[in-house]
C-alpha positions as CSV (number, residue, x, y, z in Angstrom):
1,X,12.6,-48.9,7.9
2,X,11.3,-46.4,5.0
3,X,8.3,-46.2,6.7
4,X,9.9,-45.6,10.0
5,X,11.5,-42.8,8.2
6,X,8.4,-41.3,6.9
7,X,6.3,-41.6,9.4
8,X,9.1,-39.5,11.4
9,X,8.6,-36.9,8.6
10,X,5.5,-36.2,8.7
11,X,5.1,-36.3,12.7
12,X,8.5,-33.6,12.2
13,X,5.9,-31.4,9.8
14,X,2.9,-31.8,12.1
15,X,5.0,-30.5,15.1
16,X,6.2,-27.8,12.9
17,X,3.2,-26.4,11.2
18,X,1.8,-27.0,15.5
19,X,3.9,-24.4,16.6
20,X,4.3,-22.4,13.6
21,X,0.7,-21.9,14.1
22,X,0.1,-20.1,17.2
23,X,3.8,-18.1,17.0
24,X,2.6,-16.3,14.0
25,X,-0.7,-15.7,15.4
26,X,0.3,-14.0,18.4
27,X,2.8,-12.2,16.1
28,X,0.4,-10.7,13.8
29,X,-1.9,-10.0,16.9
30,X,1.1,-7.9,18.3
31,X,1.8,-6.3,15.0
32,X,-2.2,-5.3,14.4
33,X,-2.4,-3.2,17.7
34,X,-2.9,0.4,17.2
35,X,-0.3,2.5,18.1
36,X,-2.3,5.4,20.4
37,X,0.0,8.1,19.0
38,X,-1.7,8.1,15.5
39,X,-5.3,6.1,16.2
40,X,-8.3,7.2,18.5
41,X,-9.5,4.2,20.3
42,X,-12.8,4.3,18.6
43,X,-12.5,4.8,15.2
44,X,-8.7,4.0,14.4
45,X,-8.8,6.9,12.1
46,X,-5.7,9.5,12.4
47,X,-6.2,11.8,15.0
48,X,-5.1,14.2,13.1
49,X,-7.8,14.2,10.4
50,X,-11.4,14.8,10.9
51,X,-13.9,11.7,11.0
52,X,-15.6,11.3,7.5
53,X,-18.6,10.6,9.5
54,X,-18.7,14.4,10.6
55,X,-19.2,15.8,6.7
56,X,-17.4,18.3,5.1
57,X,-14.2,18.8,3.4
58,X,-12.6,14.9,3.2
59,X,-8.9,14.1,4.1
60,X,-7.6,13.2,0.3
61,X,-6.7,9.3,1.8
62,X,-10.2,9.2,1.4
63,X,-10.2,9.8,-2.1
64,X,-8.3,6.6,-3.1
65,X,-9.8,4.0,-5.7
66,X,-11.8,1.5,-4.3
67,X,-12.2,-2.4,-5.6
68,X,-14.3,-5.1,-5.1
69,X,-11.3,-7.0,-5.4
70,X,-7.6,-7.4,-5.0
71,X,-5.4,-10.5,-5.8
72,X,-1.7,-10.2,-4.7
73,X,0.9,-12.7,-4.7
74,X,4.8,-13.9,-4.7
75,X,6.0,-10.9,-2.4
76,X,8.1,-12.7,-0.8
77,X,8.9,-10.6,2.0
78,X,11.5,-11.8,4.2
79,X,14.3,-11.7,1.1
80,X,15.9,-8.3,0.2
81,X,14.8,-8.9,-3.7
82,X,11.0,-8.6,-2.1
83,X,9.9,-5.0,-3.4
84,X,8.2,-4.5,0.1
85,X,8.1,-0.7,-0.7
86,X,6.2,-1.2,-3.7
87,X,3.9,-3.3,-2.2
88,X,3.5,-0.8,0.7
89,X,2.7,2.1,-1.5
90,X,0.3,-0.1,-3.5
91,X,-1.8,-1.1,-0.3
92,X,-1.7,2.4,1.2
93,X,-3.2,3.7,-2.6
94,X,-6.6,2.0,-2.8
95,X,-9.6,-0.2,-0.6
96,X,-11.3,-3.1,-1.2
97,X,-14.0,-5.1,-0.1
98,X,-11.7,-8.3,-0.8
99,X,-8.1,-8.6,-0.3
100,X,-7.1,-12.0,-1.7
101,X,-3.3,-13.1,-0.9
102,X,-2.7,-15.7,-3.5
103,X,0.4,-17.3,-2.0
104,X,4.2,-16.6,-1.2
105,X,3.1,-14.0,0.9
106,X,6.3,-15.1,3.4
107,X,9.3,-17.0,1.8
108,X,9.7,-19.5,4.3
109,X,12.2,-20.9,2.0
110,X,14.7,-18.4,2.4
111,X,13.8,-17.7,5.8
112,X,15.0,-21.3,6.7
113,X,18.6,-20.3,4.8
114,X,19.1,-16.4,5.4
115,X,16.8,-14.7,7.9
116,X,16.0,-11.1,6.5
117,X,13.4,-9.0,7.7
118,X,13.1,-5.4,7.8
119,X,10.7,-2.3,8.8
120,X,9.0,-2.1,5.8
121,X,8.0,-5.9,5.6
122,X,6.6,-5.5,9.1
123,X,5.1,-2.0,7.5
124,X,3.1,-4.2,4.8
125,X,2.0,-6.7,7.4
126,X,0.8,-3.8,9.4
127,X,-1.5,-2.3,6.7
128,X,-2.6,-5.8,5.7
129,X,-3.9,-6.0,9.3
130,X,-5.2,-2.6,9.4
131,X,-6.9,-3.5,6.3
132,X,-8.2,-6.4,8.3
133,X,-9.4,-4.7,11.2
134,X,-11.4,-1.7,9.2
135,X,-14.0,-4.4,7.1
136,X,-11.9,-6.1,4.2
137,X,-12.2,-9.4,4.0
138,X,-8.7,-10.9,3.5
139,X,-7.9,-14.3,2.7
140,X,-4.9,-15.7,2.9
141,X,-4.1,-19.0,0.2
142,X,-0.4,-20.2,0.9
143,X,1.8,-21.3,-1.8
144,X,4.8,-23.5,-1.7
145,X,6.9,-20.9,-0.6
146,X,4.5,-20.3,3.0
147,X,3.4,-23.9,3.0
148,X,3.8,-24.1,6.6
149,X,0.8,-22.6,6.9
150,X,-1.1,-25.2,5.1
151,X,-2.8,-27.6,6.8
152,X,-4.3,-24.4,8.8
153,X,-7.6,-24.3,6.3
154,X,-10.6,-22.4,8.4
155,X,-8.4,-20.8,10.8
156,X,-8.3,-17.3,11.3
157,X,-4.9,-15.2,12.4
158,X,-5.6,-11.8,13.7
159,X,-8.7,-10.9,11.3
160,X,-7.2,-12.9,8.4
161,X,-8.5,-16.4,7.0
162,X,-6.5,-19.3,6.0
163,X,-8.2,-21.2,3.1
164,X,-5.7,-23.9,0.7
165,X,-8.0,-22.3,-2.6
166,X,-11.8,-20.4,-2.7
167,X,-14.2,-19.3,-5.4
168,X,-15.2,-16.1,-5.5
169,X,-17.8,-14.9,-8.1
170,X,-17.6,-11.2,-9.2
171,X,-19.7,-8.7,-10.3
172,X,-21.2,-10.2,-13.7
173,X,-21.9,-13.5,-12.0
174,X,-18.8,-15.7,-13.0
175,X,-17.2,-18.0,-10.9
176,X,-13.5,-18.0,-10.5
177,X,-10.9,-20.5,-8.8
178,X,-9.0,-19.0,-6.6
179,X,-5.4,-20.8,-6.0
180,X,-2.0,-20.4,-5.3
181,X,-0.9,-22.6,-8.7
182,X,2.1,-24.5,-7.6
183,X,0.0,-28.1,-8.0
184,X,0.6,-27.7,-11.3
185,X,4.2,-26.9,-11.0
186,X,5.5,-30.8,-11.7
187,X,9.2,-29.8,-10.6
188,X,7.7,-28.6,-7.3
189,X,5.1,-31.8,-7.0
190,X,7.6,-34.1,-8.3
191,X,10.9,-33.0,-7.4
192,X,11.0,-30.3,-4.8
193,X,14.7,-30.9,-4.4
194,X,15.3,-29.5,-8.2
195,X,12.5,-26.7,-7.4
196,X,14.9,-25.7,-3.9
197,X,18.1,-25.4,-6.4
198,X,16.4,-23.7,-9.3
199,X,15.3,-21.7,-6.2
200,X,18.9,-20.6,-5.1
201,X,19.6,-19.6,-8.9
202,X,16.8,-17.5,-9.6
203,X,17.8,-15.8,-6.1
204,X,21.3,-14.8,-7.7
205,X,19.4,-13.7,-10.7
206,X,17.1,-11.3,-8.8
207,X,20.6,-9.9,-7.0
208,X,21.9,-9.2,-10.5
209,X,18.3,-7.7,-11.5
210,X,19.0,-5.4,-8.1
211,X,22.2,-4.5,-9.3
212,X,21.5,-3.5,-12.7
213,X,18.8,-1.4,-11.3
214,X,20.7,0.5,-9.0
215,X,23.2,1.5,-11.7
216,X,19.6,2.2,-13.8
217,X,18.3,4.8,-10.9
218,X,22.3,6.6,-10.6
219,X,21.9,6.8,-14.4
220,X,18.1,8.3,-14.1
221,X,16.5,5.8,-16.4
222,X,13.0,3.7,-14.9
223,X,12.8,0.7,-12.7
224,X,13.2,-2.4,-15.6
225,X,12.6,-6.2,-14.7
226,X,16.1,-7.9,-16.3
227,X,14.7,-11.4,-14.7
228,X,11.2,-10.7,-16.4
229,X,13.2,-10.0,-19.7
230,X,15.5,-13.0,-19.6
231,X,12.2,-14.6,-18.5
232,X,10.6,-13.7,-21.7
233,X,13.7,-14.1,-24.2
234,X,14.4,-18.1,-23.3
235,X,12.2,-20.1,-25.1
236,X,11.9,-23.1,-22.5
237,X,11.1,-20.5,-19.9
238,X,8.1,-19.2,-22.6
239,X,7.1,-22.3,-23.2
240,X,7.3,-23.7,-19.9
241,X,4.8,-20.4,-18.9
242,X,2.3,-21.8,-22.0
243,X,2.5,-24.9,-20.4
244,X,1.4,-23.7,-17.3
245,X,-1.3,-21.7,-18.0
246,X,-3.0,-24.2,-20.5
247,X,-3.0,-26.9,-17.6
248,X,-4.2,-24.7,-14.6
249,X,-7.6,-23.7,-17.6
250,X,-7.7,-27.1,-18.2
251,X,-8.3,-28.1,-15.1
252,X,-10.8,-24.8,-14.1
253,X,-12.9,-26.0,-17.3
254,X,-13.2,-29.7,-15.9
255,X,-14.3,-28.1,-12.7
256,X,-16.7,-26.3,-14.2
257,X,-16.0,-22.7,-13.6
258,X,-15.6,-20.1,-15.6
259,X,-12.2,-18.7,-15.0
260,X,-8.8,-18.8,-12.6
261,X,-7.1,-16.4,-10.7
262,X,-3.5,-17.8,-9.6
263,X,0.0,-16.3,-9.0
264,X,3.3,-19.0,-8.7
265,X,5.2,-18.2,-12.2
266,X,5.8,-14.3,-11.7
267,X,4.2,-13.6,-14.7
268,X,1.0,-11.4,-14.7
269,X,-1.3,-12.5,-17.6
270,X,-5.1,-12.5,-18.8
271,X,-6.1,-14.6,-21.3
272,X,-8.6,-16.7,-22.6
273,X,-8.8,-20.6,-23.5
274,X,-12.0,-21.7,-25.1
275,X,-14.4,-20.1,-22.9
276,X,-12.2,-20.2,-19.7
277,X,-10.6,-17.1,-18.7
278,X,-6.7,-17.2,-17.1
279,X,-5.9,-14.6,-14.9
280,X,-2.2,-14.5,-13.5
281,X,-2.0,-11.3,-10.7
282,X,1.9,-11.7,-11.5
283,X,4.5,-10.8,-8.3
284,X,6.4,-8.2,-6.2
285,X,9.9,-9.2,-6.9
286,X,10.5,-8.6,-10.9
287,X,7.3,-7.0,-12.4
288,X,5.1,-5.3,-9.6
289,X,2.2,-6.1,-10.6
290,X,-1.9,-6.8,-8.9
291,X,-4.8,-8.0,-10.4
292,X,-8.0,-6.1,-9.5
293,X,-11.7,-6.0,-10.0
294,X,-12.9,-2.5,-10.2
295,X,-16.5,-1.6,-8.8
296,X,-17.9,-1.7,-12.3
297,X,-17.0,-5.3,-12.7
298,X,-14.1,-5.2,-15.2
299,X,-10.9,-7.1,-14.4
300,X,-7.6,-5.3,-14.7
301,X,-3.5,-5.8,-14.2
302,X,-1.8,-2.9,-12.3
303,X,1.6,-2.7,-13.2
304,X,2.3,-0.7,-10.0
305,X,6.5,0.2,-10.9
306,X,5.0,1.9,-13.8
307,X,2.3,3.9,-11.7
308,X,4.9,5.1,-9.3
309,X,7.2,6.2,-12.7
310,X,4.3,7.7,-14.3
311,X,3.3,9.6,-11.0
312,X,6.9,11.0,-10.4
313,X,7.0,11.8,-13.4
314,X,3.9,14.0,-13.6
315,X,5.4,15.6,-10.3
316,X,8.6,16.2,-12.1
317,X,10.6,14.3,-9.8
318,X,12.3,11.9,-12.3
319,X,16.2,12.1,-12.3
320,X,17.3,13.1,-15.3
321,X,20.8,13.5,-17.0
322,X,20.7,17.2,-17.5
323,X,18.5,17.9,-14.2
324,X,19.5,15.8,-10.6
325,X,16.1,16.0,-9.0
326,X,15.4,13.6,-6.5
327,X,12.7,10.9,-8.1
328,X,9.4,10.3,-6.2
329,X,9.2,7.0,-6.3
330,X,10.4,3.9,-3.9
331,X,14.0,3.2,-4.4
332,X,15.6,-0.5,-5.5
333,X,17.0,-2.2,-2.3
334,X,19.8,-4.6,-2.2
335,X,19.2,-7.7,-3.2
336,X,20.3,-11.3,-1.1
């Protein structure tokens, strides 16, 4: 009978993950057609701004920093805690050869419970695609959160590649792993039951971390991470994080590489252990943060909540107690 019941299961999964497949496919087909109002046919550039291929003054959007890599993960976009306008602002700042999407790109968990999607997750997906279409190589790893698209390894939706993990070397020559990270997650291995409730609770948590923010903005003080702080202040959770990251290098070493780039823990760290580098390119729900490779080879985090903040305040946008001004910046959104 057991094996009745699993065999059912899995043929349930296959069936999903079948028609999950080619629905969002077509979807983000739909959603990476230009819109003729803003693109020429040819060139997909503005058709307000000149060509850069025609010389002269440049258009300053072609000013923008350019990587040879960026690793992005845990947006979660289709839950209101997902800081989608963040995200949008960070895509629309830079280019890259690579875009690497390191899991929980889509939280199908949530999805499942409470649908929520709005204009400016579409808006990300859009750019992602745009990015697609104009030469960078994006790769898309799912996590636990999107698993329905594993399975899909090789398969390419609308300019973007499916791949379950990757190597990519960078500029000096090293070899990095490339994974979402949740294999090493035992609650989510072992006991994904226990990993759906702690789910549910760290969801209320990031509605209070909404809360305390918009109360933060009214008052004129800086976007702060409460769940990153709480995060950081319990010792299991610390310990559970040094945990995580010693296993994930342990493993890389074995493998023989020289470093790992992962996301899963929402906690944006580099670090070494032995010779094995730990890169963590953090999330887009508490602290905001992308890990990059610059075109001189040197591996940074971009905390991007503090970019905006430092950028409205240089434009002297930031609310203040004594002055009202309007901030610059992408506003806190209501959380689930």
């Amino acid at each position: 009978m057991s094996v009745t019941v699993g065999t059912h299961k899995a043929a349930m999964k296959k069936t999903e993950q079948t028609l999950l497949f080619p629905l969002v496919s077509e979807a983000l087909e739909k959603l990476s057609e230009p819109n003729p109002k803003h693109f020429e046919p040819s060139g997909g550039f503005p058709s307000s701004q000149p060509d850069p291929s025609a010389g002269g003054p440049q258009p300053r959007y072609l000013k923008k920093p350019h990587y040879r890599a960026v690793f992005v993960s845990d947006t979660h976009l289709g839950t209101k805690a997902a800081r989608a306008d963040l995200l949008l602002d960070f895509l629309k700042s830079m280019t890259c050869d690579k875009l690497f999407l390191v899991g929980d790109i889509i939280d199908g968990w949530q999805l499942k419970s409470r649908w929520y999607w709005d204009t400016t997750h579409n808006d990300v997906i859009r750019r992602v695609l745009k990015m697609a279409k104009h030469g960078t190589q994006v790769i898309y790893i799912p996590g636990n959160h999107d698993e329905g698209l594993r399975g899909f390894e090789g398969y390419n939706m609308a300019g973007v590649e499916i791949a379950d993990e990757t190597i990519y070397q960078a500029l000096n020559g090293k070899r990095y792993w490339v994974l979402h990270g949740d294999k090493f997650d035992g609650v989510v291995k072992y006991a994904k039951w226990l990993a759906h409730l702690g789910d549910h609770a760290y969801v209320m948590l990031l509605r209070l971390n909404t809360m305390v923010n918009w109360a933060r903005h009214r008052l004129g003080y800086p976007y702060w991470s409460l769940s990153s702080y709480l995060k950081h202040k319990v010792k299991n959770a610390v310990e559970y994080i040094g945990k995580y990251e010693e296993a994930v290098a342990t493993e890389a070493e074995r493998m023989g590489v020289d470093g790992v780039i992962c996301g899963h823990i929402h906690h944006a760290e580099r670090r070494f252990f032995g010779k094995t580098e730990y890169m963590n390119d953090g999330d887009w729900v508490e602290s905001c943060t992308a890990l990059v490779e610059r075109m001189d080879g040197a591996f940074e985090i971009l905390h991007w909540a503090d970019e905006v903040r430092a950028r409205a305040d240089k434009a002297g946008g930031r609310r203040t107690r004594k002055g009202r001004g309007k901030p610059d910046a992408p506003l806190p959104v209501a959380a689930e």
